[in-house]
C-alpha positions as CSV (number, residue, x, y, z in Angstrom):
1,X,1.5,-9.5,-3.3
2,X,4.5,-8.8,-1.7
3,X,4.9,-5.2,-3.4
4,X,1.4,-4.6,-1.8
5,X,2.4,-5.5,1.7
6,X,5.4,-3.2,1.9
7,X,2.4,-0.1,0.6
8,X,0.9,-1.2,3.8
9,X,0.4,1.8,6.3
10,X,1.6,-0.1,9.2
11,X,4.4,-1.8,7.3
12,X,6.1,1.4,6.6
13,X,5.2,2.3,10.2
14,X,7.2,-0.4,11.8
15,X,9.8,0.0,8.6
16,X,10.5,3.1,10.1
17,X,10.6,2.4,13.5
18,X,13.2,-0.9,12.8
19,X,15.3,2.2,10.9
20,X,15.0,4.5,13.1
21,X,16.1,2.4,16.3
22,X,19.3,1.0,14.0
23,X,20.0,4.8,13.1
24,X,20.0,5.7,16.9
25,X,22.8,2.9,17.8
26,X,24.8,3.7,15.2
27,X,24.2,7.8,16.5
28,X,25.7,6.5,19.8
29,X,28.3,4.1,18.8
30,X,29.5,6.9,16.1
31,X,29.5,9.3,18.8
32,X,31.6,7.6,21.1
33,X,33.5,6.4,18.4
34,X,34.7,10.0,18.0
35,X,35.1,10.0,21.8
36,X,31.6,11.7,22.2
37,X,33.4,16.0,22.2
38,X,34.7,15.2,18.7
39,X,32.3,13.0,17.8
40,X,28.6,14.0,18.9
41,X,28.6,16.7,15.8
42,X,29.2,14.5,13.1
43,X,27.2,11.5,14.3
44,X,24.5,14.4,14.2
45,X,25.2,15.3,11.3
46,X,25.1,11.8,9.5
47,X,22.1,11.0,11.3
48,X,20.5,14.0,9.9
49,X,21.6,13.0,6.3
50,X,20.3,10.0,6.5
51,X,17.1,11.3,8.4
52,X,16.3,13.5,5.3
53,X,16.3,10.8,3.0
54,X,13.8,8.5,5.0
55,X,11.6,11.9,5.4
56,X,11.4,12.4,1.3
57,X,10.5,8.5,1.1
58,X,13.7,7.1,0.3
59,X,14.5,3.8,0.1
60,X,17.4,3.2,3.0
61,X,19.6,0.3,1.9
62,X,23.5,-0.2,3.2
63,X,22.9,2.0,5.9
64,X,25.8,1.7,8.0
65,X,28.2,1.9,4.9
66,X,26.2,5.6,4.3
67,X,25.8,6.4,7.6
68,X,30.3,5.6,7.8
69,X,30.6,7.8,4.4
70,X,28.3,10.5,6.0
71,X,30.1,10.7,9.5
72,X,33.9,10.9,7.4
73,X,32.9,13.7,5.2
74,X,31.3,15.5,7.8
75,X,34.1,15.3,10.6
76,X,36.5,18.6,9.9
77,X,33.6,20.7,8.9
78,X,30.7,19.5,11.5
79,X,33.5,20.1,14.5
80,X,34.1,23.3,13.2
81,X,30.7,24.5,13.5
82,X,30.5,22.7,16.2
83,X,32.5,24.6,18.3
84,X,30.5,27.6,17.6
85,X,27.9,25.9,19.7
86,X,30.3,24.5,22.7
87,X,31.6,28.2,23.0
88,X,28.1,29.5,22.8
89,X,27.0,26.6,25.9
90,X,30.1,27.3,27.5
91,X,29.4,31.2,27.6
92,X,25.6,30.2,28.9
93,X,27.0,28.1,31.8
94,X,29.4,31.1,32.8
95,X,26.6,33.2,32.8
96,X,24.3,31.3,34.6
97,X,27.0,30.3,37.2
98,X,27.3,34.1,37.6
99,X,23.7,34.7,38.7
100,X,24.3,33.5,42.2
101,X,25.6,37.3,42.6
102,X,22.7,39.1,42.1
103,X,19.7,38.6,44.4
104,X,16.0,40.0,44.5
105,X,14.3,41.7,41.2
106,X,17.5,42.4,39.7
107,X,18.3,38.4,39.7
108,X,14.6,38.1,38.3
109,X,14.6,39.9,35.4
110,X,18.7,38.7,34.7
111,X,17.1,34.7,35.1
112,X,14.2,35.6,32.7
113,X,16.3,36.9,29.9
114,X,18.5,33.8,30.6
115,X,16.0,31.5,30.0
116,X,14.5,32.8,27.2
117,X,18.3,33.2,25.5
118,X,18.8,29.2,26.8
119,X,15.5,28.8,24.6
120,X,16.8,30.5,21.6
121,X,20.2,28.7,21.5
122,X,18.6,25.7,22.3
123,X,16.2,26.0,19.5
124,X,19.2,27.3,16.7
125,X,20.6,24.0,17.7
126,X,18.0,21.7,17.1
127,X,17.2,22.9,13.9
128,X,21.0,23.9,12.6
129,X,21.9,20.1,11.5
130,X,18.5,20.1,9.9
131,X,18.4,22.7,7.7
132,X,22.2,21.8,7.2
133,X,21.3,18.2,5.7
134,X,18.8,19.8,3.4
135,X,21.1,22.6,1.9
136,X,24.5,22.1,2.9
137,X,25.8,24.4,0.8
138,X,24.2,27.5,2.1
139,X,27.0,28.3,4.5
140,X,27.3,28.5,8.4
141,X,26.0,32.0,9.0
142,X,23.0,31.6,6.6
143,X,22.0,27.9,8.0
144,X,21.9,29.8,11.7
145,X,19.9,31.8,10.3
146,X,17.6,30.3,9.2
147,X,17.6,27.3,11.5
148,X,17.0,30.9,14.2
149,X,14.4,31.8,12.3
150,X,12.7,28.6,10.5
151,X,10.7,27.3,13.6
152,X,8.6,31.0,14.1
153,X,8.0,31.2,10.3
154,X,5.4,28.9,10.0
155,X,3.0,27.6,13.0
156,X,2.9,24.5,11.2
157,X,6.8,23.9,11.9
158,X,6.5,25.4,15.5
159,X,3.4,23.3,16.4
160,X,5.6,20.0,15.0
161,X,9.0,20.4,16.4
162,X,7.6,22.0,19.9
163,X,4.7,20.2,20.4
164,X,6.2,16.5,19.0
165,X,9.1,17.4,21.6
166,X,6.6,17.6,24.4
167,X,5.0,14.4,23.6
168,X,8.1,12.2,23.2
169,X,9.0,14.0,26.4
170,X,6.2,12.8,27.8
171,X,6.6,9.4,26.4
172,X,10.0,9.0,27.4
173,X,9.5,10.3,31.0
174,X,6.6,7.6,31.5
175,X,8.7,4.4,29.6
176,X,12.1,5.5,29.7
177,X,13.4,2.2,28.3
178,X,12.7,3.6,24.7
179,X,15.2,6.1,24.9
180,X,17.6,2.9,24.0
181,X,16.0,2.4,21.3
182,X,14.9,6.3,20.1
183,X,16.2,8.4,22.3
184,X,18.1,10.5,19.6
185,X,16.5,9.5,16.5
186,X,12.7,10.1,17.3
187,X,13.6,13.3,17.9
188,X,15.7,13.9,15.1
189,X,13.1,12.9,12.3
190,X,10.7,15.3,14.2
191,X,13.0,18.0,13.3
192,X,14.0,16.8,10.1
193,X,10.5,16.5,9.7
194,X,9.3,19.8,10.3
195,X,12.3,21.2,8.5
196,X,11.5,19.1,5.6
197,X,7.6,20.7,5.4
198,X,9.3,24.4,5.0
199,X,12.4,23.5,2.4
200,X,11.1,20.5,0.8
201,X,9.8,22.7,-2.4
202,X,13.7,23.7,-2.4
203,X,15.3,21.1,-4.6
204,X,17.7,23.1,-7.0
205,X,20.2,22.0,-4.0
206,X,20.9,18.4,-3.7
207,X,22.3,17.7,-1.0
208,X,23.5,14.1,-1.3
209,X,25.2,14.7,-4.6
210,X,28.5,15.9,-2.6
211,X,28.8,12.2,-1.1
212,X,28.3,10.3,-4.1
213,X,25.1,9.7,-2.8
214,X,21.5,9.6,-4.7
């Protein structure tokens, strides 16, 4: 009886929900934990890790102990890709500080291509940790790559990740209280969702093999 309750649609629903609120404290507290600069990228990371395994259906148990094991393994390497991204913000901000010299059509046409670069990085970025947690051993310049190139591959993917954003968006904008409880992690599955509907056929790389992890 009990086995049948937990195959209850709205079980799993609030399963995942109750997981996915713990995930997003333990995003912030490991974040801030690595005094946010040093820590944000492997928080991300871990949260990702354990994202993909709630995606496939997995069965989450000792989270915090995997989430801990996660964040330590990831901390050299996730920084160091990290800072690709911090140089590549830091280079936008310049850029966008610099516009304030240019006026009229000129300043039009420099502001258009700025945004739709600002789009592009910011899109790279949202799917990099991603497509890292499903194949981490494909390397940094092949998982920006494809993390560049994954959300305009398939309009399944684009109409997830783009059009999920604007509705949690939206939900967050009119009840911003849940941000405290989803405000990373919502968004996070979305991504690892979509991800997960282009790579998911991919299993000859197992990602959670290099933690100890199954």
């Amino acid at each position: 009886m009990f086995i049948q309750w937990m195959s209850n649609p709205v079980y799993t629903a609030c399963d995942r929900l109750v997981k996915l609120t713990y995930l997003n404290f333990l995003w912030v507290i490991f974040t801030l934990a690595g005094g946010v600069v040093a820590g944000v990228f492997p928080a991300t990371a871990a949260l990702f890790h354990m994202l993909r395994r709630l995606v496939r259906g997995e069965t989450l148990n000792d989270v915090l102990q995997h989430y801990a094991l996660f964040y330590k393994e990831e901390f050299i390497r996730s920084n160091k890709y990290g800072l690709f991204f911090w140089a590549g913000a830091l280079l936008l901000t310049v850029n966008l500080l610099l516009l304030t010299q240019f006026s009229g059509l000129l300043l039009i046409g420099i502001m258009s291509g700025m945004i739709f670069t600002i789009f592009l990085f910011l899109t790279t970025l949202a799917f990099f940790f991603p497509v890292y947690a499903s194949m981490p051993d494909l390397g940094f310049k092949n998982t920006v790559k494809l993390a560049f190139f994954l959300p305009f591959s398939r309009t399944s993917v684009f109409l997830l990740a783009f059009g999920g954003s604007a509705v949690l968006a939206a939900a967050f904008f009119v009840f911003p209280v849940l941000l405290t409880f989803w405000g990373a992690s919502a968004f996070a599955f979305l991504y690892m969702k979509a991800v997960d509907m282009k790579l998911s056929p991919k299993r000859s790389i197992q990602p959670t093999s290099a933690y100890g992890i199954s």
